[in-house]
C-alpha positions, -999 to 999 in steps of 0.1 A, spaced: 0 0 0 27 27 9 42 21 -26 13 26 -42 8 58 -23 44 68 -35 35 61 -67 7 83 -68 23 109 -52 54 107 -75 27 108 -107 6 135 -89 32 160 -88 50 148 -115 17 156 -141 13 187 -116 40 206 -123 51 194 -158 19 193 -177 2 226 -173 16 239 -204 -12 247 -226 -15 267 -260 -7 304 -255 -11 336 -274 19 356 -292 20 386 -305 40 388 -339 72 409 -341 84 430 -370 115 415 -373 105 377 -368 127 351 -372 112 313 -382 126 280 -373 109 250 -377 100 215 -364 107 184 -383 75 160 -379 75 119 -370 75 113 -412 104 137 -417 85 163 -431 105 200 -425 75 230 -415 90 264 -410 72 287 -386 76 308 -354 93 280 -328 97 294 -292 114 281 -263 95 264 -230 123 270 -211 151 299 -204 181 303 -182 166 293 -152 149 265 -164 167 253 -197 154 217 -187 123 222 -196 129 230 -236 140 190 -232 100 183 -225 84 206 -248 82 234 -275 58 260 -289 49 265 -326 31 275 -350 33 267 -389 33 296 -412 8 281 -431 -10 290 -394 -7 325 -391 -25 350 -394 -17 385 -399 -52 398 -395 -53 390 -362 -28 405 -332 -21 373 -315 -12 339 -327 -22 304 -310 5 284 -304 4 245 -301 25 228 -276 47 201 -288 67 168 -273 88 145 -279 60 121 -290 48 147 -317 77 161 -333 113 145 -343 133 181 -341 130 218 -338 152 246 -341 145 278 -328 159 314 -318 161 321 -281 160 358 -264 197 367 -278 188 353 -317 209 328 -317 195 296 -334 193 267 -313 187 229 -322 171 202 -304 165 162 -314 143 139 -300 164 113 -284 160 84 -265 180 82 -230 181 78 -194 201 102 -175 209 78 -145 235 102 -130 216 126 -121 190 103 -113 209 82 -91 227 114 -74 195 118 -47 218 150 -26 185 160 -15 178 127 4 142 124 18 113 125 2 124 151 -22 156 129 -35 132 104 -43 113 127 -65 138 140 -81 152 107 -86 118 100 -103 122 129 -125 152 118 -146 147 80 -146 114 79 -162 121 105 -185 134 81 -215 124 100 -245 133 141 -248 146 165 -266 187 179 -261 202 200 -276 230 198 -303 262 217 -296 284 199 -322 271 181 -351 293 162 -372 305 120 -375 305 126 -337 277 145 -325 275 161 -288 243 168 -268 240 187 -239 215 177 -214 204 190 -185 190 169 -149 154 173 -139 154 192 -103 127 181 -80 93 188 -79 92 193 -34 110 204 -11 98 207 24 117 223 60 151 215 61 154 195 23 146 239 9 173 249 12 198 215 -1 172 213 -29 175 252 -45 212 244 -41 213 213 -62 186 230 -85 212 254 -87 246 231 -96 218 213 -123 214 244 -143 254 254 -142 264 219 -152 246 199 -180 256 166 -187 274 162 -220 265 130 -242 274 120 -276 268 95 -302 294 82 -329 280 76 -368 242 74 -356 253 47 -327 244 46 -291 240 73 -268 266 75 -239 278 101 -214 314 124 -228 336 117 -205 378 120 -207 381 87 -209 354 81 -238 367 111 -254 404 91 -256 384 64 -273 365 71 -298 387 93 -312 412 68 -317 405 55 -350 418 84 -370 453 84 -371 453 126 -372 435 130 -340 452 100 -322 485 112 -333 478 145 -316 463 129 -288 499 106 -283 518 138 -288 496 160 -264 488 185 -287 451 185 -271 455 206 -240 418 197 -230 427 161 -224 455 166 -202 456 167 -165 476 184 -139 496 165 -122 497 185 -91 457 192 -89 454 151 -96 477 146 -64 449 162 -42 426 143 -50 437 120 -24 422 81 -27 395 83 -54 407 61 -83 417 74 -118 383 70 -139 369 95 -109 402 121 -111 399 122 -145 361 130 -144 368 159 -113 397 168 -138 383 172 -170 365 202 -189 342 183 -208 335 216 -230 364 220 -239 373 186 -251 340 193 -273 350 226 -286 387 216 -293 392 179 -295 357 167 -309 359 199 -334 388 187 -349 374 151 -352 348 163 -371 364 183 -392 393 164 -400 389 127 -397 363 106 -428 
Protein backbone atom coordinates (compact mmCIF):
# COMPACT_ATOMS: atom_id res chain seq x y z
CA UNK A 1 0.00 0.00 0.00
CA UNK A 2 2.71 2.67 0.94
CA UNK A 3 4.23 2.07 -2.59
CA UNK A 4 1.34 2.65 -4.16
CA UNK A 5 0.78 5.76 -2.31
CA UNK A 6 4.38 6.77 -3.54
CA UNK A 7 3.55 6.08 -6.71
CA UNK A 8 0.68 8.32 -6.81
CA UNK A 9 2.33 10.88 -5.16
CA UNK A 10 5.35 10.70 -7.52
CA UNK A 11 2.66 10.80 -10.70
CA UNK A 12 0.56 13.51 -8.91
CA UNK A 13 3.23 15.96 -8.75
CA UNK A 14 4.99 14.84 -11.50
CA UNK A 15 1.66 15.61 -14.10
CA UNK A 16 1.33 18.74 -11.55
CA UNK A 17 4.04 20.60 -12.26
CA UNK A 18 5.10 19.40 -15.79
CA UNK A 19 1.91 19.25 -17.65
CA UNK A 20 0.20 22.58 -17.25
CA UNK A 21 1.56 23.94 -20.36
CA UNK A 22 -1.24 24.72 -22.65
CA UNK A 23 -1.48 26.67 -26.02
CA UNK A 24 -0.70 30.44 -25.48
CA UNK A 25 -1.14 33.58 -27.39
CA UNK A 26 1.95 35.59 -29.19
CA UNK A 27 2.04 38.56 -30.51
CA UNK A 28 3.99 38.76 -33.86
CA UNK A 29 7.18 40.90 -34.12
CA UNK A 30 8.45 42.97 -37.02
CA UNK A 31 11.47 41.47 -37.30
CA UNK A 32 10.52 37.66 -36.79
CA UNK A 33 12.73 35.09 -37.17
CA UNK A 34 11.18 31.31 -38.15
CA UNK A 35 12.61 28.02 -37.27
CA UNK A 36 10.91 25.04 -37.70
CA UNK A 37 10.00 21.49 -36.40
CA UNK A 38 10.67 18.40 -38.31
CA UNK A 39 7.54 16.01 -37.85
CA UNK A 40 7.47 11.85 -36.97
CA UNK A 41 7.52 11.25 -41.18
CA UNK A 42 10.43 13.68 -41.71
CA UNK A 43 8.55 16.25 -43.09
CA UNK A 44 10.50 19.96 -42.50
CA UNK A 45 7.53 23.00 -41.48
CA UNK A 46 9.00 26.37 -41.00
CA UNK A 47 7.25 28.65 -38.57
CA UNK A 48 7.65 30.79 -35.35
CA UNK A 49 9.29 27.97 -32.76
CA UNK A 50 9.69 29.39 -29.17
CA UNK A 51 11.41 28.13 -26.31
CA UNK A 52 9.51 26.36 -23.05
CA UNK A 53 12.28 27.00 -21.11
CA UNK A 54 15.09 29.89 -20.40
CA UNK A 55 18.06 30.25 -18.17
CA UNK A 56 16.56 29.31 -15.15
CA UNK A 57 14.91 26.52 -16.36
CA UNK A 58 16.69 25.26 -19.73
CA UNK A 59 15.39 21.74 -18.69
CA UNK A 60 12.27 22.24 -19.64
CA UNK A 61 12.95 22.99 -23.63
CA UNK A 62 13.97 18.95 -23.17
CA UNK A 63 10.05 18.26 -22.54
CA UNK A 64 8.44 20.63 -24.84
CA UNK A 65 8.17 23.38 -27.48
CA UNK A 66 5.78 26.03 -28.91
CA UNK A 67 4.86 26.47 -32.57
CA UNK A 68 3.12 27.49 -35.04
CA UNK A 69 3.28 26.72 -38.85
CA UNK A 70 3.29 29.59 -41.22
CA UNK A 71 0.85 28.11 -43.09
CA UNK A 72 -0.99 28.96 -39.37
CA UNK A 73 -0.73 32.53 -39.06
CA UNK A 74 -2.47 35.00 -39.36
CA UNK A 75 -1.74 38.46 -39.87
CA UNK A 76 -5.19 39.83 -39.51
CA UNK A 77 -5.27 38.99 -36.18
CA UNK A 78 -2.81 40.51 -33.25
CA UNK A 79 -2.05 37.30 -31.48
CA UNK A 80 -1.18 33.87 -32.70
CA UNK A 81 -2.19 30.39 -31.03
CA UNK A 82 0.53 28.41 -30.35
CA UNK A 83 0.38 24.49 -30.05
CA UNK A 84 2.50 22.77 -27.58
CA UNK A 85 4.67 20.06 -28.77
CA UNK A 86 6.69 16.79 -27.35
CA UNK A 87 8.82 14.49 -27.93
CA UNK A 88 6.04 12.10 -28.98
CA UNK A 89 4.83 14.66 -31.67
CA UNK A 90 7.72 16.15 -33.29
CA UNK A 91 11.31 14.48 -34.31
CA UNK A 92 13.30 18.12 -34.06
CA UNK A 93 13.00 21.75 -33.85
CA UNK A 94 15.20 24.55 -34.07
CA UNK A 95 14.46 27.78 -32.83
CA UNK A 96 15.87 31.39 -31.78
CA UNK A 97 16.11 32.08 -28.13
CA UNK A 98 15.96 35.83 -26.42
CA UNK A 99 19.66 36.68 -27.77
CA UNK A 100 18.76 35.34 -31.68
CA UNK A 101 20.87 32.82 -31.67
CA UNK A 102 19.54 29.63 -33.40
CA UNK A 103 19.29 26.70 -31.32
CA UNK A 104 18.74 22.92 -32.20
CA UNK A 105 17.07 20.21 -30.40
CA UNK A 106 16.49 16.21 -31.35
CA UNK A 107 14.34 13.89 -30.00
CA UNK A 108 16.44 11.27 -28.35
CA UNK A 109 15.97 8.41 -26.55
CA UNK A 110 18.04 8.23 -22.96
CA UNK A 111 18.13 7.85 -19.36
CA UNK A 112 20.07 10.18 -17.49
CA UNK A 113 20.93 7.80 -14.51
CA UNK A 114 23.53 10.18 -13.02
CA UNK A 115 21.62 12.63 -12.09
CA UNK A 116 18.96 10.26 -11.26
CA UNK A 117 20.90 8.20 -9.11
CA UNK A 118 22.68 11.39 -7.39
CA UNK A 119 19.45 11.79 -4.72
CA UNK A 120 21.81 14.97 -2.61
CA UNK A 121 18.49 15.98 -1.54
CA UNK A 122 17.79 12.70 0.42
CA UNK A 123 14.24 12.44 1.81
CA UNK A 124 11.27 12.45 0.20
CA UNK A 125 12.40 15.10 -2.21
CA UNK A 126 15.57 12.85 -3.45
CA UNK A 127 13.20 10.41 -4.30
CA UNK A 128 11.29 12.73 -6.53
CA UNK A 129 13.78 14.04 -8.13
CA UNK A 130 15.15 10.68 -8.60
CA UNK A 131 11.75 9.97 -10.25
CA UNK A 132 12.15 12.91 -12.50
CA UNK A 133 15.23 11.82 -14.58
CA UNK A 134 14.68 7.98 -14.64
CA UNK A 135 11.40 7.95 -16.17
CA UNK A 136 12.06 10.53 -18.51
CA UNK A 137 13.36 8.11 -21.54
CA UNK A 138 12.40 9.99 -24.53
CA UNK A 139 13.26 14.11 -24.76
CA UNK A 140 14.63 16.49 -26.63
CA UNK A 141 18.68 17.86 -26.13
CA UNK A 142 20.18 20.01 -27.57
CA UNK A 143 22.99 19.84 -30.31
CA UNK A 144 26.24 21.65 -29.60
CA UNK A 145 28.45 19.88 -32.18
CA UNK A 146 27.07 18.09 -35.05
CA UNK A 147 29.30 16.17 -37.16
CA UNK A 148 30.49 12.01 -37.50
CA UNK A 149 30.47 12.63 -33.69
CA UNK A 150 27.74 14.45 -32.51
CA UNK A 151 27.49 16.08 -28.78
CA UNK A 152 24.26 16.81 -26.76
CA UNK A 153 24.03 18.67 -23.86
CA UNK A 154 21.47 17.70 -21.39
CA UNK A 155 20.38 19.02 -18.52
CA UNK A 156 19.02 16.86 -14.91
CA UNK A 157 15.39 17.34 -13.95
CA UNK A 158 15.36 19.21 -10.27
CA UNK A 159 12.70 18.08 -7.99
CA UNK A 160 9.26 18.78 -7.93
CA UNK A 161 9.20 19.33 -3.41
CA UNK A 162 10.98 20.42 -1.08
CA UNK A 163 9.78 20.70 2.44
CA UNK A 164 11.75 22.31 5.99
CA UNK A 165 15.10 21.54 6.11
CA UNK A 166 15.43 19.49 2.29
CA UNK A 167 14.56 23.85 0.89
CA UNK A 168 17.29 24.87 1.24
CA UNK A 169 19.75 21.50 -0.12
CA UNK A 170 17.25 21.27 -2.89
CA UNK A 171 17.53 25.17 -4.45
CA UNK A 172 21.24 24.43 -4.10
CA UNK A 173 21.31 21.25 -6.25
CA UNK A 174 18.63 22.96 -8.54
CA UNK A 175 21.23 25.39 -8.65
CA UNK A 176 24.56 23.14 -9.59
CA UNK A 177 21.77 21.28 -12.30
CA UNK A 178 21.39 24.40 -14.28
CA UNK A 179 25.36 25.41 -14.24
CA UNK A 180 26.36 21.93 -15.15
CA UNK A 181 24.58 19.88 -17.97
CA UNK A 182 25.64 16.60 -18.72
CA UNK A 183 27.38 16.20 -21.95
CA UNK A 184 26.48 13.03 -24.23
CA UNK A 185 27.36 11.97 -27.60
CA UNK A 186 26.84 9.52 -30.16
CA UNK A 187 29.37 8.15 -32.91
CA UNK A 188 27.95 7.62 -36.85
CA UNK A 189 24.23 7.39 -35.62
CA UNK A 190 25.33 4.75 -32.68
CA UNK A 191 24.36 4.56 -29.11
CA UNK A 192 23.97 7.33 -26.83
CA UNK A 193 26.57 7.52 -23.92
CA UNK A 194 27.81 10.12 -21.42
CA UNK A 195 31.40 12.38 -22.80
CA UNK A 196 33.61 11.69 -20.51
CA UNK A 197 37.79 12.00 -20.65
CA UNK A 198 38.14 8.71 -20.89
CA UNK A 199 35.35 8.12 -23.83
CA UNK A 200 36.67 11.11 -25.36
CA UNK A 201 40.37 9.09 -25.60
CA UNK A 202 38.44 6.35 -27.27
CA UNK A 203 36.52 7.09 -29.78
CA UNK A 204 38.74 9.32 -31.17
CA UNK A 205 41.19 6.80 -31.65
CA UNK A 206 40.46 5.49 -35.01
CA UNK A 207 41.84 8.40 -36.95
CA UNK A 208 45.26 8.36 -37.13
CA UNK A 209 45.34 12.63 -37.21
CA UNK A 210 43.52 13.04 -33.96
CA UNK A 211 45.21 10.03 -32.21
CA UNK A 212 48.49 11.18 -33.33
CA UNK A 213 47.78 14.52 -31.63
CA UNK A 214 46.26 12.91 -28.79
CA UNK A 215 49.90 10.62 -28.30
CA UNK A 216 51.82 13.76 -28.76
CA UNK A 217 49.56 16.03 -26.36
CA UNK A 218 48.79 18.50 -28.71
CA UNK A 219 45.11 18.47 -27.12
CA UNK A 220 45.46 20.58 -24.01
CA UNK A 221 41.80 19.66 -23.02
CA UNK A 222 42.67 16.14 -22.40
CA UNK A 223 45.51 16.65 -20.24
CA UNK A 224 45.57 16.73 -16.51
CA UNK A 225 47.60 18.36 -13.89
CA UNK A 226 49.60 16.46 -12.15
CA UNK A 227 49.68 18.50 -9.08
CA UNK A 228 45.67 19.24 -8.86
CA UNK A 229 45.36 15.15 -9.59
CA UNK A 230 47.70 14.63 -6.45
CA UNK A 231 44.87 16.25 -4.18
CA UNK A 232 42.60 14.33 -5.05
CA UNK A 233 43.65 11.97 -2.40
CA UNK A 234 42.15 8.12 -2.71
CA UNK A 235 39.51 8.27 -5.43
CA UNK A 236 40.72 6.07 -8.25
CA UNK A 237 41.71 7.38 -11.81
CA UNK A 238 38.32 7.03 -13.90
CA UNK A 239 36.90 9.54 -10.87
CA UNK A 240 40.25 12.09 -11.12
CA UNK A 241 39.88 12.24 -14.54
CA UNK A 242 36.07 13.05 -14.43
CA UNK A 243 36.83 15.93 -11.28
CA UNK A 244 39.66 16.78 -13.79
CA UNK A 245 38.27 17.18 -16.97
CA UNK A 246 36.48 20.20 -18.90
CA UNK A 247 34.18 18.32 -20.82
CA UNK A 248 33.47 21.56 -22.95
CA UNK A 249 36.43 21.97 -23.92
CA UNK A 250 37.31 18.65 -25.12
CA UNK A 251 33.97 19.26 -27.30
CA UNK A 252 35.02 22.58 -28.63
CA UNK A 253 38.71 21.57 -29.33
CA UNK A 254 39.20 17.87 -29.53
CA UNK A 255 35.68 16.68 -30.92
CA UNK A 256 35.86 19.92 -33.41
CA UNK A 257 38.80 18.65 -34.89
CA UNK A 258 37.43 15.07 -35.24
CA UNK A 259 34.84 16.32 -37.10
CA UNK A 260 36.40 18.29 -39.21
CA UNK A 261 39.30 16.45 -39.97
CA UNK A 262 38.91 12.75 -39.75
CA UNK A 263 36.31 10.64 -42.81
Amino acid sequence: MKKVLLFSLFTFLSFNAYAQDGNSDYELRTDEKYGYIVDKSGKKIEGIVRLNGDAMNPWSNQKKVKFVAVSDIDKSKKKQKFKTLDPDDIKEYVAYDENNEERHFEMIKYTNTKEGFNTATGGLSGNIKAFNNLTKSTQFAEVVKDGKIKVYKLYGYPTTFSAGGQIEVAEKETARMRNSPSYIYSKKGGKIEELTLAKAKIIIADCSYAKGKLTSGSYASLKNDEKKRSGLGKLIKSQIDDVMSNVPEIVEEVITDYNENCK
